[in-house]
C-alpha positions as CSV (number, residue, x, y, z in Angstrom):
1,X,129.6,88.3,171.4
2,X,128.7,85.9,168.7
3,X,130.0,83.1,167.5
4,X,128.2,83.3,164.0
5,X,130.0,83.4,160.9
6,X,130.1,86.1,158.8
7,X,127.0,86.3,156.0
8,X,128.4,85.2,152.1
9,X,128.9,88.5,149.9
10,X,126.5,87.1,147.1
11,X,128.0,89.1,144.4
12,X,124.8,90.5,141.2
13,X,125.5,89.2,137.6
14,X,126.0,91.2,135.3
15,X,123.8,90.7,132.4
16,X,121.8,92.8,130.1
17,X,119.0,91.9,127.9
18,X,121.0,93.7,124.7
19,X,124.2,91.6,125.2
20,X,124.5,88.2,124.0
21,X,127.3,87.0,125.6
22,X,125.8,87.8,128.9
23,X,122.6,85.5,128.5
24,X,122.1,82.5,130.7
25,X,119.7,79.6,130.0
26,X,119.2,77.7,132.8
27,X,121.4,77.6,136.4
28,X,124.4,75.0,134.9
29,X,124.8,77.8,132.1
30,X,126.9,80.3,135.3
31,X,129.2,77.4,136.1
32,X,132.5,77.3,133.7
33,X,132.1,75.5,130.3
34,X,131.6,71.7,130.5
35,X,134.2,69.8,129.1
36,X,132.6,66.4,126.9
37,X,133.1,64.3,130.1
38,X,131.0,66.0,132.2
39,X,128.3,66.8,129.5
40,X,128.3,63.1,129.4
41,X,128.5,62.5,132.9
42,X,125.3,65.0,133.2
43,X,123.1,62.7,130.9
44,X,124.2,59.5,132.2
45,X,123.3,61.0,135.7
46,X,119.5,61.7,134.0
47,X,119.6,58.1,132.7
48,X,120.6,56.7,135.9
49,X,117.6,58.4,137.5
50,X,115.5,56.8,134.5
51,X,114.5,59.6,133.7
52,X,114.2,60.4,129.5
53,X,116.0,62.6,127.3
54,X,114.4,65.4,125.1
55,X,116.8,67.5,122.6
56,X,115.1,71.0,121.5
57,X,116.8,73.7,119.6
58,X,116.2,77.7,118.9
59,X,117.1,80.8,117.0
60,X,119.2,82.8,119.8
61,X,117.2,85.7,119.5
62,X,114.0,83.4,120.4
63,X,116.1,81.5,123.4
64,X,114.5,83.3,126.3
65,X,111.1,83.1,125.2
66,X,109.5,79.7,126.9
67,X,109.0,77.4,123.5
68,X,111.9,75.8,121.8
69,X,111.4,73.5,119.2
70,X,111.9,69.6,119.5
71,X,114.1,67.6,117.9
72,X,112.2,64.5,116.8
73,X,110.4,62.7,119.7
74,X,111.1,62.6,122.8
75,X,113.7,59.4,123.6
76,X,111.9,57.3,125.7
77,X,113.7,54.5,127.5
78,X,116.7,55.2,126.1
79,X,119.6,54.4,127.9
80,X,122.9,55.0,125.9
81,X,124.7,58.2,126.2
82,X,126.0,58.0,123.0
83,X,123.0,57.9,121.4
84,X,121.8,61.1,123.0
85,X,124.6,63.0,122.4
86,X,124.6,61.9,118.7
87,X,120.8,62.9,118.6
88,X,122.2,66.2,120.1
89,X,125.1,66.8,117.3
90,X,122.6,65.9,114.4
91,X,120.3,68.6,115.5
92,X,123.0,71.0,115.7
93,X,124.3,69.9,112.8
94,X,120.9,70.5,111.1
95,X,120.5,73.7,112.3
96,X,123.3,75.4,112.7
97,X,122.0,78.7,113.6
98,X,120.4,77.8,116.7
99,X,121.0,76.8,119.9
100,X,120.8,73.1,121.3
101,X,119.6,71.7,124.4
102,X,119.2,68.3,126.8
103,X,116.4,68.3,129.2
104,X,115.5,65.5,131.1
105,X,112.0,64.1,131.6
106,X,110.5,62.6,135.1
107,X,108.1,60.4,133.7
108,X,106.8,59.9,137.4
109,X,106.4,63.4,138.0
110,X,106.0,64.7,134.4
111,X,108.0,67.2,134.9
112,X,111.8,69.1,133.3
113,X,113.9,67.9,135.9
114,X,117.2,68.8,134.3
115,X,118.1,71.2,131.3
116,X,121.7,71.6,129.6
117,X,122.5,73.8,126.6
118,X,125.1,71.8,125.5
119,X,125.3,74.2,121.9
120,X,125.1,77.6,121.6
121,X,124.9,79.4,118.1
């Protein structure tokens, strides 16, 4: 006999490429909603790794394709949260149609380490 535990049930999502509000974006977007604290808690975690903030934005019928369109430059070294999520409401703001996103830069690696659609359209 076997003192193993039993295996998780891993349960299938159920989304379909002609519904909408099934779509996921990137692994954060199956958790619950964030609230404004932990958006903000997400991007200070980035800036605490030093790593920079990019803000990009699409038409939701485009979101799944690998291009998204960047909001102004890239925010190298900067460090206030406020400033990114401003940058992030502007572009929204701007484009209204579309959906917004924060990714997060490893300059070392030059890599995405982090992506957050933190608007959707």
């Amino acid at each position: 006999m076997s003192n193993a535990p039993e295996p998780a049930v891993v349960e299938a999502y159920p989304s379909r490429v002609g519904e909408a509000a099934s779509k996921k974006f990137e692994a954060m977007s199956y958790l619950p909603p964030m609230t404004a604290d932990e958006i903000r808690a997400q991007i200070n975690w980035v800036m605490q790794n030093d790593w920079d903030c990019i803000i990009e934005h699409v038409e939701p019928a485009r979101a799944s394709e690998g291009y998204w369109y960047m909001w102004k430059l890239p925010l190298f070294g900067i460090r206030d949260v406020d400033a990114v999520l401003r940058e992030a409401d502007n572009c929204g703001a701007e484009n209204p149609s579309h959906h917004v996103r924060i990714s997060g830069i490893d300059k070392i690696k030059q890599t995405m380490g982090f992506s957050l659609v933190t608007r959707r359209a």
